[in-house]
C-alpha positions in Angstrom: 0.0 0.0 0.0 1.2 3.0 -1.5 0.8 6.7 0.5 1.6 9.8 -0.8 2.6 13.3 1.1 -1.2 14.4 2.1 -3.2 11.7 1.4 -3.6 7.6 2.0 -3.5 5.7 -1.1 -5.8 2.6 -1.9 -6.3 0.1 -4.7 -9.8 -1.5 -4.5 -10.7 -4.1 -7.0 -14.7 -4.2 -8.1 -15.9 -7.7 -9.2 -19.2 -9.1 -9.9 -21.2 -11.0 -12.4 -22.2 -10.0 -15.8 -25.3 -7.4 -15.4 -24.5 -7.0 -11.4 -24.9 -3.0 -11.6 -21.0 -3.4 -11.9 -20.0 -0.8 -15.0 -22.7 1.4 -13.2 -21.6 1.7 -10.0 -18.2 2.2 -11.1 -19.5 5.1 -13.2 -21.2 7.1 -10.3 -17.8 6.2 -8.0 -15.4 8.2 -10.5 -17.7 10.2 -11.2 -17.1 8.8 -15.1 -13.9 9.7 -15.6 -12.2 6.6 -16.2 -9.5 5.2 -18.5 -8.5 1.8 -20.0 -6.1 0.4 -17.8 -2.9 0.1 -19.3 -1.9 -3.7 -18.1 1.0 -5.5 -20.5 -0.2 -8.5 -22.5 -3.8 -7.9 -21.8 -6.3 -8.1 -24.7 -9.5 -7.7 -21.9 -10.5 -3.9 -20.8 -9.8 -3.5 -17.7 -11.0 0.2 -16.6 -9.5 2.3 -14.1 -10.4 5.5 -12.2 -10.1 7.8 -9.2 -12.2 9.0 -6.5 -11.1 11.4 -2.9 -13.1 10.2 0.0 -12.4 11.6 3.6 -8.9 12.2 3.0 -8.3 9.2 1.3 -7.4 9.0 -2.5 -9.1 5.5 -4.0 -7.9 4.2 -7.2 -10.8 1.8 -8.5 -9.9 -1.1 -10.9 -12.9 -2.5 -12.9 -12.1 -5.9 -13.7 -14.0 -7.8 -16.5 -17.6 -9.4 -15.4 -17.6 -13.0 -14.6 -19.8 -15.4 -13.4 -17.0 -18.0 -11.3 -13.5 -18.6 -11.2 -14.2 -22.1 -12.8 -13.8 -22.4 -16.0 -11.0 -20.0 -16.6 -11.8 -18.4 -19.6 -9.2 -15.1 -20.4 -11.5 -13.0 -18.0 -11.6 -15.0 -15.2 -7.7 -15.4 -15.3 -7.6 -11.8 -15.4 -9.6 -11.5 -12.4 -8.1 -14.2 -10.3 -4.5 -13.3 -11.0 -4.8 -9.7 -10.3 -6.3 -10.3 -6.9 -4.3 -12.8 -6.0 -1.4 -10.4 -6.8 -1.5 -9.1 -3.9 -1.9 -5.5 -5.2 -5.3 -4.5 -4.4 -5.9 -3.7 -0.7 -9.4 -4.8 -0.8 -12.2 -6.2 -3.4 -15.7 -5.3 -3.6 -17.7 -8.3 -5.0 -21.0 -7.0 -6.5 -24.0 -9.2 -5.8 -27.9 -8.6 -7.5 -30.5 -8.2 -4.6 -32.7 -9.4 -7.0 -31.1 -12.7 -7.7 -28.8 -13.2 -4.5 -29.1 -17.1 -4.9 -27.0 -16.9 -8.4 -25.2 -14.0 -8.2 -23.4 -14.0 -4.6 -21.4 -17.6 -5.6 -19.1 -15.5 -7.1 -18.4 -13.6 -3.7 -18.3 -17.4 -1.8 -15.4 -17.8 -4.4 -13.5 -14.6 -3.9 -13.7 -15.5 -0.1 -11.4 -18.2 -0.9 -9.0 -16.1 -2.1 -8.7 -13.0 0.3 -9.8 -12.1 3.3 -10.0 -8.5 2.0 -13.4 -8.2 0.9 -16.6 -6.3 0.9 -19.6 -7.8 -0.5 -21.9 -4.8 -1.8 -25.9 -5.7 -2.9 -27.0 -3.6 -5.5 -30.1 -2.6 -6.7 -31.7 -2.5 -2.9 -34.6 -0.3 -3.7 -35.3 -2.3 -6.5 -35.2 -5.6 -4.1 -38.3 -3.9 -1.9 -40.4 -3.2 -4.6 -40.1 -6.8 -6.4 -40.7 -8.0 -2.8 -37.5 -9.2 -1.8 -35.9 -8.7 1.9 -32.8 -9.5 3.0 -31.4 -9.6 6.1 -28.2 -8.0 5.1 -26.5 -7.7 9.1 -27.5 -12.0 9.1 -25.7 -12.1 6.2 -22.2 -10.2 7.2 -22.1 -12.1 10.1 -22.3 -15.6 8.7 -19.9 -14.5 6.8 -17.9 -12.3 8.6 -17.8 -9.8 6.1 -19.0 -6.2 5.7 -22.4 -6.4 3.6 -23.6 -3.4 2.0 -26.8 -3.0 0.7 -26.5 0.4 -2.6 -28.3 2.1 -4.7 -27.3 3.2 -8.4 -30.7 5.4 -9.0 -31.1 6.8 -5.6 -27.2 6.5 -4.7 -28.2 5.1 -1.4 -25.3 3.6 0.2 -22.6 4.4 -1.9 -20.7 6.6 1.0 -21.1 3.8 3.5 -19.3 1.3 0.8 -16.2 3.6 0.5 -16.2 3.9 4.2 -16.4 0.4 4.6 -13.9 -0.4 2.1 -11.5 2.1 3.2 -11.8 0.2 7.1 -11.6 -3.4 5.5 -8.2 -2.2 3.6 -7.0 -0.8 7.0 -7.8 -3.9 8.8 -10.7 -2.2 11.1 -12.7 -4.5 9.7 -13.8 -8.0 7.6 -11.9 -11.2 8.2 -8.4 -11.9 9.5 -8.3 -15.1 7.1 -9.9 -16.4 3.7 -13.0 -18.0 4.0 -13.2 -22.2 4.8 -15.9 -23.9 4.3 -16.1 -27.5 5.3 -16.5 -29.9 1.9 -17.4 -32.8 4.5 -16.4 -36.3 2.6 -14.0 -34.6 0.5 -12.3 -33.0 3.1 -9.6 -35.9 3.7 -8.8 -35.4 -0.2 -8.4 -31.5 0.4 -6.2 -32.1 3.3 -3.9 -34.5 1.7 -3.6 -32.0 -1.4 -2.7 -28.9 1.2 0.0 -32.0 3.1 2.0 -32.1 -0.1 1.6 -28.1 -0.9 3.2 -27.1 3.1 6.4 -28.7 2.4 6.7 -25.8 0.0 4.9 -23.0 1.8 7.7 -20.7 1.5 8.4 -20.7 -1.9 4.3 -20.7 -2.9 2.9 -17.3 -3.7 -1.1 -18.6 -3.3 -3.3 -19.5 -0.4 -2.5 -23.1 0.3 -6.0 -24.0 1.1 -7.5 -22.3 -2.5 -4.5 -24.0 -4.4 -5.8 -27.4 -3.3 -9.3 -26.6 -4.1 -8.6 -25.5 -7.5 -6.2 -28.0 -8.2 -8.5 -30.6 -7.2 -10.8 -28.8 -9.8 -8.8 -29.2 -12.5 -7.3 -26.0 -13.2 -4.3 -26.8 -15.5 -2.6 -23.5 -14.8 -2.2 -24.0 -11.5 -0.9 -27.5 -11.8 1.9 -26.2 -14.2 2.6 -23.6 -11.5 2.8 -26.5 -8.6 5.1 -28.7 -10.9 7.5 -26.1 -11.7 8.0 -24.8 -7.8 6.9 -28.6 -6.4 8.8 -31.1 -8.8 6.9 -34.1 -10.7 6.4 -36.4 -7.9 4.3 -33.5 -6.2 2.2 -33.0 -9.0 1.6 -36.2 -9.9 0.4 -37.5 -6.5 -2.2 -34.5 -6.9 -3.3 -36.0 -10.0 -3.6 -39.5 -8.1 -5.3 -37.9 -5.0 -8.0 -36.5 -8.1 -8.8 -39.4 -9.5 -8.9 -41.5 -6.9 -12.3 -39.2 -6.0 -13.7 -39.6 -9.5 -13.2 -43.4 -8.8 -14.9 -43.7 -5.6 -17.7 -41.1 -6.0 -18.1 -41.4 -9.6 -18.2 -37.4 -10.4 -15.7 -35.2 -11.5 -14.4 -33.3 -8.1 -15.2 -29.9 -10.0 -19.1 -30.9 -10.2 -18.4 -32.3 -5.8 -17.0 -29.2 -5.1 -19.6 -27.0 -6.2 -22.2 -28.5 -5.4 -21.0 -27.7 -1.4 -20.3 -24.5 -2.1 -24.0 -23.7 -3.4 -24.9 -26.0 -0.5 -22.7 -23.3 2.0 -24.2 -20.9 0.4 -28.0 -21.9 0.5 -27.0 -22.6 4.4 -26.1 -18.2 4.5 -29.2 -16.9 2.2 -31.8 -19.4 3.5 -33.4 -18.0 6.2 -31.8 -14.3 5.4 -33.9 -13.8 2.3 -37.7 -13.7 2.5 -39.4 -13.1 -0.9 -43.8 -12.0 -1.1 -45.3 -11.4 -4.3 -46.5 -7.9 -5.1 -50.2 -7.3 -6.0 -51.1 -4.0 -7.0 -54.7 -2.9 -6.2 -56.4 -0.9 -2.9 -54.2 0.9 -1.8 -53.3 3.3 -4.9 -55.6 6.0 -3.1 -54.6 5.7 0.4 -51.2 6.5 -1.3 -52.4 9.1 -2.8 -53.1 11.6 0.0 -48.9 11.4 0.7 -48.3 13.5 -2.2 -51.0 16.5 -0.9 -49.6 19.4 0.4 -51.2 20.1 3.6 -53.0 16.2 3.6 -49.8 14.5 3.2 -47.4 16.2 6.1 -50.7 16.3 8.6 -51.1 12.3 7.9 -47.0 11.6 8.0 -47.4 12.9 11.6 -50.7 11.5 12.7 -49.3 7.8 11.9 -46.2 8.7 13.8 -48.1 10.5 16.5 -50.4 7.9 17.1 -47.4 5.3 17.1 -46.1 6.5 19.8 -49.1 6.9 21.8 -50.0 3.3 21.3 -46.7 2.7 22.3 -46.9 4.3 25.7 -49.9 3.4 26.6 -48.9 -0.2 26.6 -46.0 -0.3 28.2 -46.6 2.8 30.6 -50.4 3.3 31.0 -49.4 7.1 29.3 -51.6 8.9 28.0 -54.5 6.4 28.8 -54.1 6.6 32.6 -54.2 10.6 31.9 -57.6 11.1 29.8 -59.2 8.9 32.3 -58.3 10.4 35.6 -59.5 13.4 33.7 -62.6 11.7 33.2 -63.0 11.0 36.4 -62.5 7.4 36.4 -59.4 7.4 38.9 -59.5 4.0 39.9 -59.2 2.5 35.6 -56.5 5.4 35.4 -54.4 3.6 38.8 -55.0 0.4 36.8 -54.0 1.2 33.8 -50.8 2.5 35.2 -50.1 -0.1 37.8 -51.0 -3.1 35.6 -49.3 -1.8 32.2 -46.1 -3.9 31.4 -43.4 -1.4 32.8 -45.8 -1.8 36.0 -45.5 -5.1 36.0 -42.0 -5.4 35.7 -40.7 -2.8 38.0 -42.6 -4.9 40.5 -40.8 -7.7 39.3 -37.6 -6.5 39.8 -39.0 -4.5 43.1 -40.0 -8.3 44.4 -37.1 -9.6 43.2 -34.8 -6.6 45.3 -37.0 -7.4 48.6 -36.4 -11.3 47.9 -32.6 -11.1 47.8 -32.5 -9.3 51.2 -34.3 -11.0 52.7 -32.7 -14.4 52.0 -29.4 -13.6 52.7 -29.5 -11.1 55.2 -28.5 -7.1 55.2 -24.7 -6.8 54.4 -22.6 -4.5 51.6 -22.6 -7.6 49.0 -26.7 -8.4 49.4 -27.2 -4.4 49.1 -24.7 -4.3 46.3 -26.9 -7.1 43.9 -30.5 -5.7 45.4 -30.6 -2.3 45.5 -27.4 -2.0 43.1 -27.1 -4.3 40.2 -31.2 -5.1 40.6 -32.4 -1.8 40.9 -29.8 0.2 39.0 -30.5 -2.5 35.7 -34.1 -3.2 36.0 -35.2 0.5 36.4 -33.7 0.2 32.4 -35.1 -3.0 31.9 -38.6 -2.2 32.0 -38.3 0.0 29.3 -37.3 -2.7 27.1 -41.2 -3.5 26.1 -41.6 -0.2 25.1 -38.5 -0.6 23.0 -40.2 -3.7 21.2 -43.5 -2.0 20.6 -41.9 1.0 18.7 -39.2 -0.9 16.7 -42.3 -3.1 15.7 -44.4 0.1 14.3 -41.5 1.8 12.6 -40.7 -1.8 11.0 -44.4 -1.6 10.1 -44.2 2.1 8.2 -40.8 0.6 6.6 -41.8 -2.7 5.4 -45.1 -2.1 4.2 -43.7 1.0 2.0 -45.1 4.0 3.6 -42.3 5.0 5.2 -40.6 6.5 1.8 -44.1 8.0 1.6 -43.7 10.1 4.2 -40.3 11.2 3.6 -42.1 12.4 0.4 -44.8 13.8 2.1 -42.9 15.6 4.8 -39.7 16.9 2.2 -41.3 20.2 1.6 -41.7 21.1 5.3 -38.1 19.4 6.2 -36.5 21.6 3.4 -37.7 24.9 5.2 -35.5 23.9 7.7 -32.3 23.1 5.4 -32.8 19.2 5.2 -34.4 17.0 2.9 -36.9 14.4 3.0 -34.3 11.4 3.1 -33.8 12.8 6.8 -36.3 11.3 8.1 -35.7 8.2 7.8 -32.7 8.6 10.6 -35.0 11.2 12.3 -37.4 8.7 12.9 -34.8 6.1 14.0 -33.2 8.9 16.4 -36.9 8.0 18.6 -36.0 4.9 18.9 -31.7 5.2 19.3 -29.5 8.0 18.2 -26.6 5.8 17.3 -28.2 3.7 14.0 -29.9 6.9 13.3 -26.3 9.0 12.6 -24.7 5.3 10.8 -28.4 5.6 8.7 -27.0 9.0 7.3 -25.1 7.3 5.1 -27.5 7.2 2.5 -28.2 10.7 2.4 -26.5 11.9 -1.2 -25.6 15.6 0.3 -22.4 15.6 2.3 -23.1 18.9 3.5 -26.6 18.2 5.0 -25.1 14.4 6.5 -22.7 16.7 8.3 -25.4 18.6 9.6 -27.6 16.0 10.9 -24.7 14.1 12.5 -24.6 17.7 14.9 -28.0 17.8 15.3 -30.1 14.5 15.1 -28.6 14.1 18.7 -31.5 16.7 19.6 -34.0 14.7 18.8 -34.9 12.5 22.3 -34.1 8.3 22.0 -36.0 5.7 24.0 -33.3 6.2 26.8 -34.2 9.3 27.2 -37.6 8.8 26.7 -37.0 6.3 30.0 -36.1 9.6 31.9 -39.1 12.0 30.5 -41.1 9.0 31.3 -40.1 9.0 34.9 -40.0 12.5 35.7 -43.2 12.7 33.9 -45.0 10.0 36.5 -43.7 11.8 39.6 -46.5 14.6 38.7 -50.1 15.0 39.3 -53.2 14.1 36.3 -52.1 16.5 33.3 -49.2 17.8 34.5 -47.2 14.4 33.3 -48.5 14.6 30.0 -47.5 18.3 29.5 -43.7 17.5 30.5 -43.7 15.0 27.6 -45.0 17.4 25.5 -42.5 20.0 26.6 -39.9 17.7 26.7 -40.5 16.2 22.9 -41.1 19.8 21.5 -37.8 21.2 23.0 -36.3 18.4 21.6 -37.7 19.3 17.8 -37.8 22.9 17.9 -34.0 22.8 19.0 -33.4 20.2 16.1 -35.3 22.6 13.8 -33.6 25.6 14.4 -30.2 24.9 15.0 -30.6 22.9 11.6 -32.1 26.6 10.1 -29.2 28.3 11.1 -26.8 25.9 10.1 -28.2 26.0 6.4 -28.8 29.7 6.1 -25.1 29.9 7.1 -24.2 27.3 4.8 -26.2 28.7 1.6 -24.5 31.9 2.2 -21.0 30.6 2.2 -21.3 28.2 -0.7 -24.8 29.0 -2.0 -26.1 25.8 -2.2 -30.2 25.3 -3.4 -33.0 23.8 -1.6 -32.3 20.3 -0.9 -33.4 17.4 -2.9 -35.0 13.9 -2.4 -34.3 11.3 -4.9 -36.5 7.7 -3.8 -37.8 4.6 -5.4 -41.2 3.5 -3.9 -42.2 0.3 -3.7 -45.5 -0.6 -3.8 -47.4 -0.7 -1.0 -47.8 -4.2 0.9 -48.8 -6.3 3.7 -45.6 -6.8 6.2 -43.9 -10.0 6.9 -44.3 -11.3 10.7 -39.9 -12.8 9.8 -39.2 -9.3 8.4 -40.6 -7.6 11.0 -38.7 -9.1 13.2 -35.1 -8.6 12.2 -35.9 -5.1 12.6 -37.3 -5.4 15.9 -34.3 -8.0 17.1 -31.5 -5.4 15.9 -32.8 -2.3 17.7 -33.8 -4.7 20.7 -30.4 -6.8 20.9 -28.6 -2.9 21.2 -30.5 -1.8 23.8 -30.2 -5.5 25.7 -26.5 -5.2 24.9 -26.3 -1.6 26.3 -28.4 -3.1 30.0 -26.3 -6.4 30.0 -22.9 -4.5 29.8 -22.4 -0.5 30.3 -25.8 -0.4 32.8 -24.7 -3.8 34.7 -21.5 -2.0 34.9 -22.6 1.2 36.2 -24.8 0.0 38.6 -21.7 -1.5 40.3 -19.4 1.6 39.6 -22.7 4.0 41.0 -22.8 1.8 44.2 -19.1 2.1 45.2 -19.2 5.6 44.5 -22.3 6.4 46.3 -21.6 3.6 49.2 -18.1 4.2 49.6 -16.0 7.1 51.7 -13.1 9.0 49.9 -11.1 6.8 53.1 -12.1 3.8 50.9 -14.3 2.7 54.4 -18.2 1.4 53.7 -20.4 4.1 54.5 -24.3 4.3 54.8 -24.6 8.1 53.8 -24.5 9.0 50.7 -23.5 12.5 51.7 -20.3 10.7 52.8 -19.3 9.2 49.4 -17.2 9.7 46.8 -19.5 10.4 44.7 -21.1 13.7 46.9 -17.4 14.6 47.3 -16.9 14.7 44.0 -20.5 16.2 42.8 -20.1 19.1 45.0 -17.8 20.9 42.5 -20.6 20.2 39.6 -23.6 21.5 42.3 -23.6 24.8 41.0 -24.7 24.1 37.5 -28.2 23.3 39.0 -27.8 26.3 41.1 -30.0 28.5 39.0 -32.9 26.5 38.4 -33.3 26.7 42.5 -32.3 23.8 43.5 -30.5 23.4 47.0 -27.2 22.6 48.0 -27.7 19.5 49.9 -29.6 18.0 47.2 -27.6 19.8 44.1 -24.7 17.0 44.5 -27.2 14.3 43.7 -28.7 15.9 40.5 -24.8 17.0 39.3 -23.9 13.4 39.9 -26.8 11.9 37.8 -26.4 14.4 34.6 -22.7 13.6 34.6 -23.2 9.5 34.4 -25.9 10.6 32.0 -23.1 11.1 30.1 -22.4 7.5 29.5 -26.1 6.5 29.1 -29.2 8.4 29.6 -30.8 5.7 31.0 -28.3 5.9 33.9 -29.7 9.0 35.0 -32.6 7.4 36.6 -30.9 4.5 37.6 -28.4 7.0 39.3 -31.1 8.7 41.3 -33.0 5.6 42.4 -29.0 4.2 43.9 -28.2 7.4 45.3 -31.9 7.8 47.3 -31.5 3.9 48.6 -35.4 4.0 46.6 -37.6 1.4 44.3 -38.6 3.3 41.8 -38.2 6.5 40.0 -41.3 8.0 41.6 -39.9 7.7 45.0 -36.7 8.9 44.3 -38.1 11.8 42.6 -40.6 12.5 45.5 -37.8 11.8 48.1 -36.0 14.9 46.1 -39.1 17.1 46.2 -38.5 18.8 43.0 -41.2 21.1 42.2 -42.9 21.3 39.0 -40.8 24.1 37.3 -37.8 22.1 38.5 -38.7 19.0 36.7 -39.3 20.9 33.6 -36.2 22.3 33.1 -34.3 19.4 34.2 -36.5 17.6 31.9 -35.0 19.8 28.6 -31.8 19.6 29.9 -31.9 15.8 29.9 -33.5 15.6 26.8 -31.1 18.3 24.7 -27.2 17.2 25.9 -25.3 14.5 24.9 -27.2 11.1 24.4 -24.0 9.0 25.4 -20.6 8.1 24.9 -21.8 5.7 22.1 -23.3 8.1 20.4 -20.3 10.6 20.4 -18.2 7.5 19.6 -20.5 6.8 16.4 -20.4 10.7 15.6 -16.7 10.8 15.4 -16.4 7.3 13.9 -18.7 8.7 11.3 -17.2 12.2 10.8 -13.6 11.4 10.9 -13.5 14.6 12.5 -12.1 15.6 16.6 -13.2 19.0 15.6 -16.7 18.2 14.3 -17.0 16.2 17.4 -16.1 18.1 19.6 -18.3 21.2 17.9 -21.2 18.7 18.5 -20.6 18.3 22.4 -20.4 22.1 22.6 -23.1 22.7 20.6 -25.7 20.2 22.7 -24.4 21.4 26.1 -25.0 25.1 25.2 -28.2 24.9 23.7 -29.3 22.1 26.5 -28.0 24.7 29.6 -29.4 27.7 27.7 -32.9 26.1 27.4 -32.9 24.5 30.9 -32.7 28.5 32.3 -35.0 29.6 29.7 -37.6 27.0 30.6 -37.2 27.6 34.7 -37.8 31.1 33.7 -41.0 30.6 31.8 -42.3 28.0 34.2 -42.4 31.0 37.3 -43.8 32.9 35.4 -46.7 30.8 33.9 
């Protein structure tokens, strides 16, 4: 790997099967300035051509189309040599998302080869509306390869391919070693061809493994190469070891060999690909009312308003428990509450605290797992239901195909605000986690406005910290609850929307850009499938389960020693004593203003800064530091008033999600500076709207 002065050099091979998208994509990545590559003794056209791409300079060879690396006809020999070479620092192997079954054997083979590959599916929009879904993440991690799903019309994922690429030819990521698949009864025969090859391993310029394969194939090149470096004897017991298996099973080893591979690869696809057949017909003017002016936005944000309140209600009891007490009916509204899934399971885990203490008595290692690790964890957990529910509607909206609908419908009100209607796709993910929300930028086409909504999407609240609106919410009386959410959700927008505004109008002045664009396919509109359905609600599920199981496990300990332990390292039963109020009485003042007092300043300071890590900590913090249950009592053992809660409520809703999403934001980015702008930028406008709020709240 070459670099030169300013930039890092890279040599990425494209391959993939006659009628792939191949010449296509490779148009739209050098922007169609490409050459005939210049290669000695060649009689093939090989293009090349050059593209920048964060700092890197990529130089992209466009090898002929094949179908295998079988037969080893002039273009496959091309192919085969050059990546073999050793020259390119990674391959992208093209596969057709409309025919993954035939197309992606050529990727099984290339995996053989090299361990330096990205597998990119083109023609994903297409895939939807012909009513095919894949399960691309299943499929990267059966293989252990970076999968990429792209789009030539809509140039949907073509950043996030030279991203992933560029990390694959760094070694961030992909596989340390080619692929191996296990050819079951002709695995003896494999392993006796790659015996004779190792006692020459240093003087062989191949992967042992794919030499024996293809030798054991037939391919005459290669046994010419094995004879020269190997001798005679070598090469003949090869040719023994071959037809010994056409003796014994009767086929040539070729036909065996492939016929496991297509069996490997029916094992990756099977379950990963779902296919429904498309019928057009009832639904062409329910569609319709998207593409309205006034009918279309107004819709958009019914379906998602109404998602959400199905959601809560659910899991919380909110808004239902709210219109009845209302009503009157204050006994339904308790039951409602107490009886709603998060009830439920907070007094799981409340039973399951009590249980533990009881059994083995008081002592720092019992209080540790019940009011620690129980407590701190399952004040998280119970949020995981609500989690479900909303990943279930928004795989609802995306599967069905009204999702790119409404980013139709809701373009020309997003484009007041400097962003197009592709944003809200990773707007609406932001609701339910910021950090696939900024990787879901990636398909935006306008680098300017992906920068932009990697600074501000943070705004926009996540289910974590919908835990904490949630909580603060419950701790007030009938309507009061609902309001916070309501204040805490518009905050959240209205900073998203104006910071976005000024962004843009500064933006359009420097470099006087136009309004921004949307370019989409829709597919047809279509009943959901229950297996598609749930991939989407598994992957947003599994991260939040991740996120309990390891950082919130581990901060439940870390909150208990800091809370439970003296800076003279002794066991202490006052939290005033601890490390942790030690510590937090240098952050007190930043809740001065809001009127918060001294003595119970520490504890707020000290819950914002693990907020830090995860939102959801926040709560969790506040139940460890009180010694309470729940949220409520924590919150009631506090006595915040009202106005309090609101502006602590926009602060926690407006700064920094978490470290993972700051992680993801530079990962992203490639930027300390634009990171770093982005904390800023959240803390400000979080602190400044926090006083703003307190001050409104007097006064109303």
């Amino acid at each position: 790997m070459s670099q030169s002065t300013h930039k890092k050099e890279y040599e990425i091979a494209i391959i993939g099967q006659p009628n792939v998208g191949k010449s296509t994509l490779f148009n739209i990545l050098t922007g169609r300035k490409a050459r005939v590559a210049n290669w000695p003794g060649v009689t093939v056209e090989v293009h090349e051509g050059e593209t920048d791409f964060d700092g890197s300079r990529i130089k992209l060879i466009d090898l002929p189309g094949i179908y295998g690396f079988s037969t080893i006809s002039l273009e496959e020999r091309i192919a085969r040599n050059y990546i073999l070479s050793g020259r390119p620092d990674a391959v992208i192997v093209l596969v057709d998302s409309l025919n993954p079954e035939r197309t992606m054997y050529l990727a099984i083979q290339t995996l053989e080869m090299t361990e330096k590959v990205v597998i990119g599916f083109t023609k994903s929009d297409a895939a939807h509306a012909h009513g095919v879904h894949i399960n691309y993440d299943l499929i990267s991690k059966r293989l252990g390869v970076p999968v990429v799903p792209v789009s030539a019309a809509t140039l949907r994922g073509i950043r996030s391919l030279l991203r992933t690429t560029i990390d694959v030819a760094r070694g961030r990521a992909g596989r340390k070693k080619p692929l191996r698949i296990d050819y079951g009864e002709l695995e003896p025969y494999v392993s006796s061809v790659e015996s004779l090859l190792k006692q020459y391993e240093e003087r062989m310029e191949y992967p042992i493994r794919w030499m024996a394969l293809r030798l054991l194939e037939g391919d005459n090149d290669l046994y010419k190469y094995v004879r020269g470096v190997c001798g005679d004897d070598i090469a003949e017991e090869i040719v023994k070891i071959r037809e010994e298996i056409k003796r014994i099973f009767r086929r040539d080893p070729a036909e065996l060999l492939a016929k496991k591979r297509f069996e490997y690869l029916q094992r990756v696809l099977g379950d990963a690909i779902v296919r429904l057949e498309i019928k057009k017909g009832g639904f062409e003017r329910f569609t319709r009312l998207f593409y309205r002016p006034f009918i279309g936005p107004v819709l958009s944000l019914i379906i998602l308003l109404g998602m959400f309140m199905i959601a809560f209600t659910i899991n919380t009891g909110f808004p239902l428990n709210i219109l009845l007490d209302s009503l009157g009916m204050h006994d339904a509204a308790s039951a409602v509450e107490e009886y709603s899934i998060g009830g439920l399971m907070e007094k799981l885990f409340s039973w399951i605290s009590s249980w533990i203490t009881n059994s083995f008595g008081e002592s720092w290692l019992t209080d540790l797992v019940a009011n620690g690790i129980i407590s701190g964890v399952g004040s998280v957990l119970i949020f995981l239901p609500l989690i479900m529910i909303v990943s279930l509607f928004l795989a609802i909206l995306e599967d069905s195909g009204i999702a790119p609908r409404m980013a139709v419908s809701l373009h020309g009100p997003l484009s007041k605000i400097g962003v197009s209607g592709h944003a809200i796709f990773p707007m609406t993910m932001s609701l339910g986690c910021n950090v696939p929300a900024i990787l879901a930028t990636r398909a935006i086409p306008s680098r300017s406005e992906r920068l932009r909504l990697l600074m501000t999407l943070p705004f926009i609240p996540c289910q974590a910290r919908l835990v904490v609106i949630l909580a603060f919410a419950s701790s007030l009386v009938s309507g009061y609850g609902a309001l916070l959410v309501v204040l805490g959700y518009s905050a959240a927008f209205l900073a998203f929307a104006v910071v976005n505004k000024i962004l843009y109008i500064y933006e359009k002045k420097k470099t006087g850009k136009k309004e921004p664009e949307i370019i989409l396919e829709l597919p047809p509109i279509h009943r959901p499938l229950g297996k598609v359905l749930w991939w989407h609600v598994w992957d947003n599920s599994k991260h939040f389960l991740k996120k309990a199981g390891t950082i919130i496990f581990s901060l439940s300990i870390l909150i208990w020693f800091l809370v439970n332990v003296s800076p003279s390292l002794a066991i202490t039963d006052n939290p005033s004593d601890s490390i942790a109020a030690v510590f937090s009485h240098y952050l007190s003042p930043i809740v001065y203003p809001i009127g918060i007092e001294p003595g119970k300043a520490w504890i707020i300071a000290f819950a914002l800064l693990i907020g830090f890590i995860a939102k959801e900590a926040v709560i969790e913090t506040l139940t460890i530091l009180t010694s309470t249950a729940s949220p409520q009592q924590a919150l009631m053992l506090l006595g915040l008033t009202a106005s309090q809660l609101s502006a602590l409520t926009v602060f926690v809703v407006l700064y920094v999600p978490c470290i993972a999403t700051i992680a993801v934001i530079y990962s992203e980015s490639r930027s300390v500076r634009h990171t770093l702008a982005t904390i800023a930028l959240m803390l400000g406008v979080a602190y400044v709207a926090m006083l703003i709020t307190y001050g409104l709240s007097l006064i109303i």
